[in-house]
DORO-446610 format. One record per residue (C-alpha): x, y, z; residue in one letter. Coordinates in steps of 0.001 Angstrom, whole numbers, plus 500000, padded with zeros to 6 digits. Layout:
REM DORO-446610
XYZa...
REM end
This chain:
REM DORO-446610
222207587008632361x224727587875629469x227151585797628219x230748585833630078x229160587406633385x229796584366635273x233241584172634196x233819587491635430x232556586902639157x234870584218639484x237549585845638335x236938587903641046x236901586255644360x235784583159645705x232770585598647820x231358586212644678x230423582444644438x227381583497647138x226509586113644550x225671584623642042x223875581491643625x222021583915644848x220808585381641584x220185581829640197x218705580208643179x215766583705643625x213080581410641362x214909577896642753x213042575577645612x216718575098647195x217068575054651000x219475576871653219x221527573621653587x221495573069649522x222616576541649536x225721575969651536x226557572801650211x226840574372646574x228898576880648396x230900574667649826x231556572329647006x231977575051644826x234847576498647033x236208572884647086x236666573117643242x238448576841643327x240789575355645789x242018572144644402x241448573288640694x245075574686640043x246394571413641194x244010569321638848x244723571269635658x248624571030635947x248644567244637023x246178566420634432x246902568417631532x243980567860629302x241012569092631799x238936572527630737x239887575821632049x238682576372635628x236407578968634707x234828576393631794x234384574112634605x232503575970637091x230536577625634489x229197574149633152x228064573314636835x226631576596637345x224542576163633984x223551572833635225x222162574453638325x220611577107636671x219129575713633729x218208571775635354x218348571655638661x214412572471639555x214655571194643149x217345570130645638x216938568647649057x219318567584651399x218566564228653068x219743565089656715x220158562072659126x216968560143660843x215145562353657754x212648560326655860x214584561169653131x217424559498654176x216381556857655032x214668556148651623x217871556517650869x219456553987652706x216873551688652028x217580551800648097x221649551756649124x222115554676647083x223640558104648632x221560560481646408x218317560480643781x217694562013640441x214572562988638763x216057564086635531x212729564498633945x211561567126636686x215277568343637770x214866566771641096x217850565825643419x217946564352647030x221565563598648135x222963563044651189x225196566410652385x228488565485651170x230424567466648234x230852565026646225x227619563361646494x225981566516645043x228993567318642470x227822563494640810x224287564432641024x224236567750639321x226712565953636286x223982562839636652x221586565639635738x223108566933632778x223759563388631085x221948563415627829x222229560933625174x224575561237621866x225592558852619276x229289558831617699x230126558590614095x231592555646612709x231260553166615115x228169550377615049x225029550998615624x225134548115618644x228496549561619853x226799553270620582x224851551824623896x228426550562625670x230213553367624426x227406555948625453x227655554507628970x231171554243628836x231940558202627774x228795559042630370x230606557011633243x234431557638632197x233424561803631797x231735561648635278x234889560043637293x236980562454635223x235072565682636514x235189564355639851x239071563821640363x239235567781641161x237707566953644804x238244563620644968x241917562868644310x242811567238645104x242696569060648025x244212572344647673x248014570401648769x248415567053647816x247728564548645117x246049561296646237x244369558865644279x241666557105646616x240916554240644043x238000552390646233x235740556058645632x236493555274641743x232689553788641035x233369552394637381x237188551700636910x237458549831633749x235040552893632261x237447555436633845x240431553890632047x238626553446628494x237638557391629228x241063558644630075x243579556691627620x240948558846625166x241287561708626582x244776561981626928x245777561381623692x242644562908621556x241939565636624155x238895567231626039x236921567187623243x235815563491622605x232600563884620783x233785565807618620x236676563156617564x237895562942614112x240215560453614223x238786556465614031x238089555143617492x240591552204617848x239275549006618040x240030547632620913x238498550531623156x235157549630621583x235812546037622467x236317547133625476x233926548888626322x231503546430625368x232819543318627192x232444545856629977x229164546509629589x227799542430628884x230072541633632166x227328543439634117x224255541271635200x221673544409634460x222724544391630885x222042540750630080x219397541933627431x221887543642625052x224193540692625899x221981538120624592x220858540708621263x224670541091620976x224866536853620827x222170537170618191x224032539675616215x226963536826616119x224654534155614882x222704536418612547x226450537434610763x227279533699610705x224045532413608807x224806535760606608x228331533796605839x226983530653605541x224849531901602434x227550533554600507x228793529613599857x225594529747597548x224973532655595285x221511532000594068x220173531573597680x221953534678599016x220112536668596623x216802535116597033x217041535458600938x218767539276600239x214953539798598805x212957538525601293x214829540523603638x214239543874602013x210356543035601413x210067542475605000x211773545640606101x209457547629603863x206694545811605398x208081547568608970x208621550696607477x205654551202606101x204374549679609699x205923552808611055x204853555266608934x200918554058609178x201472554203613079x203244557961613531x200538559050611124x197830557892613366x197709558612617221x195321555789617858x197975553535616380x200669555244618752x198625554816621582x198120551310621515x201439550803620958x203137552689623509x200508550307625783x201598547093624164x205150547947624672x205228549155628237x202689546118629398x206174543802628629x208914546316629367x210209545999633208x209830549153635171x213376551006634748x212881550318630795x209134551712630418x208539554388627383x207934557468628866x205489558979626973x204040559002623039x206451561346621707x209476559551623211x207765556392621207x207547558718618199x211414558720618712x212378554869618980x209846554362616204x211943557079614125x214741555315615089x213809552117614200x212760553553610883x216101554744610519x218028551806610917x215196549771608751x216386552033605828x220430551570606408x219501547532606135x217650547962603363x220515549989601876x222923547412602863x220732545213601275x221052546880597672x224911547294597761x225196543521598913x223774541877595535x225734544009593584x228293541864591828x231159544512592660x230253544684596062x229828540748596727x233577539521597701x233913543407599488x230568542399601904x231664539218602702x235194540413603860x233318543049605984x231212540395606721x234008538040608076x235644541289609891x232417542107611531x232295538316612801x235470538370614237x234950541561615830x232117540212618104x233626536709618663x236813538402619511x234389540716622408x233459537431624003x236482535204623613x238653537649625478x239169539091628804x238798542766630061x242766542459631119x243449541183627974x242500544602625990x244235546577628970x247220545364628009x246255545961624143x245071549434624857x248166550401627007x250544549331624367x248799551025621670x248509554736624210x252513554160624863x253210553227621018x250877556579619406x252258558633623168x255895557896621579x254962558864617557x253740562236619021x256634562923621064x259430561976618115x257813564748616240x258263567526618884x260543570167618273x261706573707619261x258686575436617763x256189573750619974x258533572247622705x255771573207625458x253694569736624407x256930568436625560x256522569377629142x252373568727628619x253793565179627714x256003564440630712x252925565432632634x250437563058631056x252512559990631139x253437560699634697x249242561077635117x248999557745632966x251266555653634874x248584556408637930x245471555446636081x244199552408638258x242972549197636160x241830547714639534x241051547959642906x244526548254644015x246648548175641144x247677551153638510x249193551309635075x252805551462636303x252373547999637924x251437546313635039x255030544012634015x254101543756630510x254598546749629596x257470547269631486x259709548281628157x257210549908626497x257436552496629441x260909552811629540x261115553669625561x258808556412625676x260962557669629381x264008557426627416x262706559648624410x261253562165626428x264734562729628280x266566562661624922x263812565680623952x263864567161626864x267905567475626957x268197568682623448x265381571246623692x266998572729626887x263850572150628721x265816569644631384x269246570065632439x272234567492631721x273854566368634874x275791563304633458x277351562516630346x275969558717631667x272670558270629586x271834554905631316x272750556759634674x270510559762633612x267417557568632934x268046556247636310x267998558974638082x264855560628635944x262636557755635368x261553558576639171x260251561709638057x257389559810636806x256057557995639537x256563561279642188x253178562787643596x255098566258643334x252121568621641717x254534570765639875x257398569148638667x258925572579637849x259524572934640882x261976570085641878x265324569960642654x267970567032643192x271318566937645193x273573563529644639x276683562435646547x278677559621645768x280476557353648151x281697554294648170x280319553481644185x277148554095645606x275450557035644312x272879558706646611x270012561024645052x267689563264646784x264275564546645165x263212567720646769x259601569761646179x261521573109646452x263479572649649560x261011569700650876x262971566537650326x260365564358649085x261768561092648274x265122559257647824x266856556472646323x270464555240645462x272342552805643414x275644551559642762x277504552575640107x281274553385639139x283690556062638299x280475558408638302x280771562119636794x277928564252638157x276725567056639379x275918567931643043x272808570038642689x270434570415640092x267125572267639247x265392569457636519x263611572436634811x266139574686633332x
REM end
């Protein structure tokens, strides 16, 4: 198929969709009802996609998005069957409490038939492995899981939370929501393209994301490697009180992880070596954590060989006089890095994270002028988005008190902006009363906010507003207040 054909059908018409399943599904074992499901799901996305992009902002073009899951289909999906009630199937399915299975190794699904259910298999199919730059090499495991977890709620908001005329957020179908807030305070202010950051991931997301990841039981393992990490960093202090010692136990260390290396090397160089190996390793691995095969040992060992050589490296710089005060600084950073992961609670870096988003949110916005006032209007969007990212079962953003203020300055400067640029009209010379009246344009479920319009009447020093979607009143509030000059009608959105 040539490049950009897909993008044509669906520019097209949604019919087209059948099209070109068709053409990828000819060489596919796919049933009639795995068929129709893709249909359906697809047509799901086409619907509420329009919705998505302008409430979220920083999502990928419609066409990128359906052209991802059609490459998924076409390229790993080898096999899809639909578990249909009383099936066997299903009730393997049951049994296991899960709602669908993936072989990614042999591009096998069985879901249940449900939209969703196949929209998170086909993404759970595509998940690969990656490893970010300039983070720790026992940080890239939580933060793996928590970009695989945080991208997968992410891509499916557009059927989840949209359907083709309203915006709900159904919060108990969010599967991982401390992941899904790590993910999206990233993507909103870096943008859709997170592995390919430049900028220094802040701190306290990786924190994050690893208390995360030790809070769950199945995870224990890296929990208690983590703990050794800790103790391994404070013997590593402990001998900087004694020069002499450091150096001698600096030595030993890089004999012994030549010794490994050149372990290594003698096994990938000889496959009865590998082979007994790969045994000895899987014989004490549990099930879900067995090797594969010898080549995916080949790539641990590699791995292994490769992180052998950065200690070894660390090693040299450490017993450098120059270098000595510099390591144990890092030293006593790196400490306090991991005690501060399990001192602290995952509310405890909400709060940090939110106030950093708001504090960065507001630097951006201060810098916006008439040349590129449209990131002004992608702005009001994203904070209104923000305040509706849930940090638990039943609470969001918005509700959290403590950062109450921190809400209200960034509000404040995007009205100021917003005024000045002409992009919002002035209905008061009252700037408390205006921030009043807007700062409920953040917590509306109005899609567009273009398109809303407010009438006010004033009785009694009681000022009544009306929010209308168009000519649908949608909400209303009112407050007292005196002497007040102000407009009867206005369109926000000059």
């Amino acid at each position: 198929m040539e490049k950009g054909s897909i993008l044509t059908i669906f520019n097209i018409n949604l019919k087209n969709y059948n099209n070109e399943l068709e053409k990828i599904l000819e060489n596919k074992l796919f049933s009639y009802d795995a068929k129709n499901l893709l249909l359906s799901m697809l047509y799901k996305i086409e619907n509420a996609y329009k919705d998505y992009e302008a409430v979220k902002v920083e999502v990928p073009t419609k066409n990128e998005y359906i052209e991802n899951i059609l490459r998924i289909i076409k390229e790993k999906a080898t096999k899809i069957l639909i578990a249909k009630i009383g099936s066997e199937e299903a009730k393997e399915l049951e049994k296991a409490g899960v709602t669908y299975k993936v072989d990614k190794n042999n591009g096998e699904i069985v879901c249940f038939q449900n939209e969703i259910t196949m929209l998170i298999a086909l993404l759970k199919l595509d998940e690969t492995e990656f490893k970010l730059k300039g983070i720790k090499n026992y940080a890239q495991i939580p933060m793996c899981e928590m970009i695989n977890h945080g991208k997968m709620e992410a891509n499916l908001e557009v059927i989840r939370n949209f359907n083709g005329w309203s915006w709900e957020i159904l919060i108990n179908e969010i599967k991982n929501i401390e992941y899904n807030f790590i993910y999206q305070n990233l993507l909103l202010l870096y943008g859709k393209n997170l592995l390919k950051l430049k900028d220094k991931i802040p701190d306290n997301i990786i924190k994050m994301a690893i208390k995360k990841y030790i809070l769950d039981d199945e995870n224990n393992k890296y929990k208690k490697e983590l703990k050794d990490i800790e103790k391994n960093k404070k013997e590593r202090l402990s001998l900087f009180k004694n020069k002499k010692e450091f150096i001698n136990q600096i030595t030993q260390e890089k004999k012994e992880y030549t010794k490994q290396i050149e372990k290594i090397d003698k096994m990938i160089n000889n496959n009865e070596e590998l082979r007994k190996e790969y045994f000895a390793r899987n014989e004490k691995l549990p099930n879900k954590e067995k090797i594969f095969s010898v080549s995916f040992l080949v790539k641990i060992l590699d791995k292994e060989r490769e992180e052998l050589l950065e200690k070894i490296d660390e090693c040299n710089k450490i017993i450098l006089p120059k270098e000595y005060i510099a390591q144990k600084q890092k030293i006593e950073a790196e400490l306090e890095f991991i005690e501060n992961i399990f001192d602290k609670k995952i509310e405890d870096y909400i709060l940090e994270i939110c106030k950093e988003f708001l504090q960065k949110a507001r630097e951006q916005i201060e810098k916006i002028n008439d040349e590129n006032k449209k990131e002004l209007i992608k702005w009001i969007y994203k904070i209104r988005y923000y305040r509706y990212i849930p940090i638990n079962n039943h609470e969001y953003i918005k509700d959290i008190k403590a950062i109450e203020e921190d809400f209200e300055n960034v509000i404040k400067e995007i009205i100021k902006k917003a005024q000045k640029l002409k992009i919002w009209d002035i209905f008061t010379d009252n700037f408390n009363l205006t921030y009043m009246v807007l700062k409920e344009i953040f917590d509306t479920k109005i899609i567009y906010l273009e398109e809303i319009n407010m009438s006010f009447s004033y009785e009694n020093n009681m000022l009544y507003v009306e929010y209308y979607d168009d000519d649908i009143i949608e909400s209303s509030i009112k407050f007292e207040v005196d002497n007040v000059k102000i407009k009867k009608k206005v369109k926000l959105f000059i």
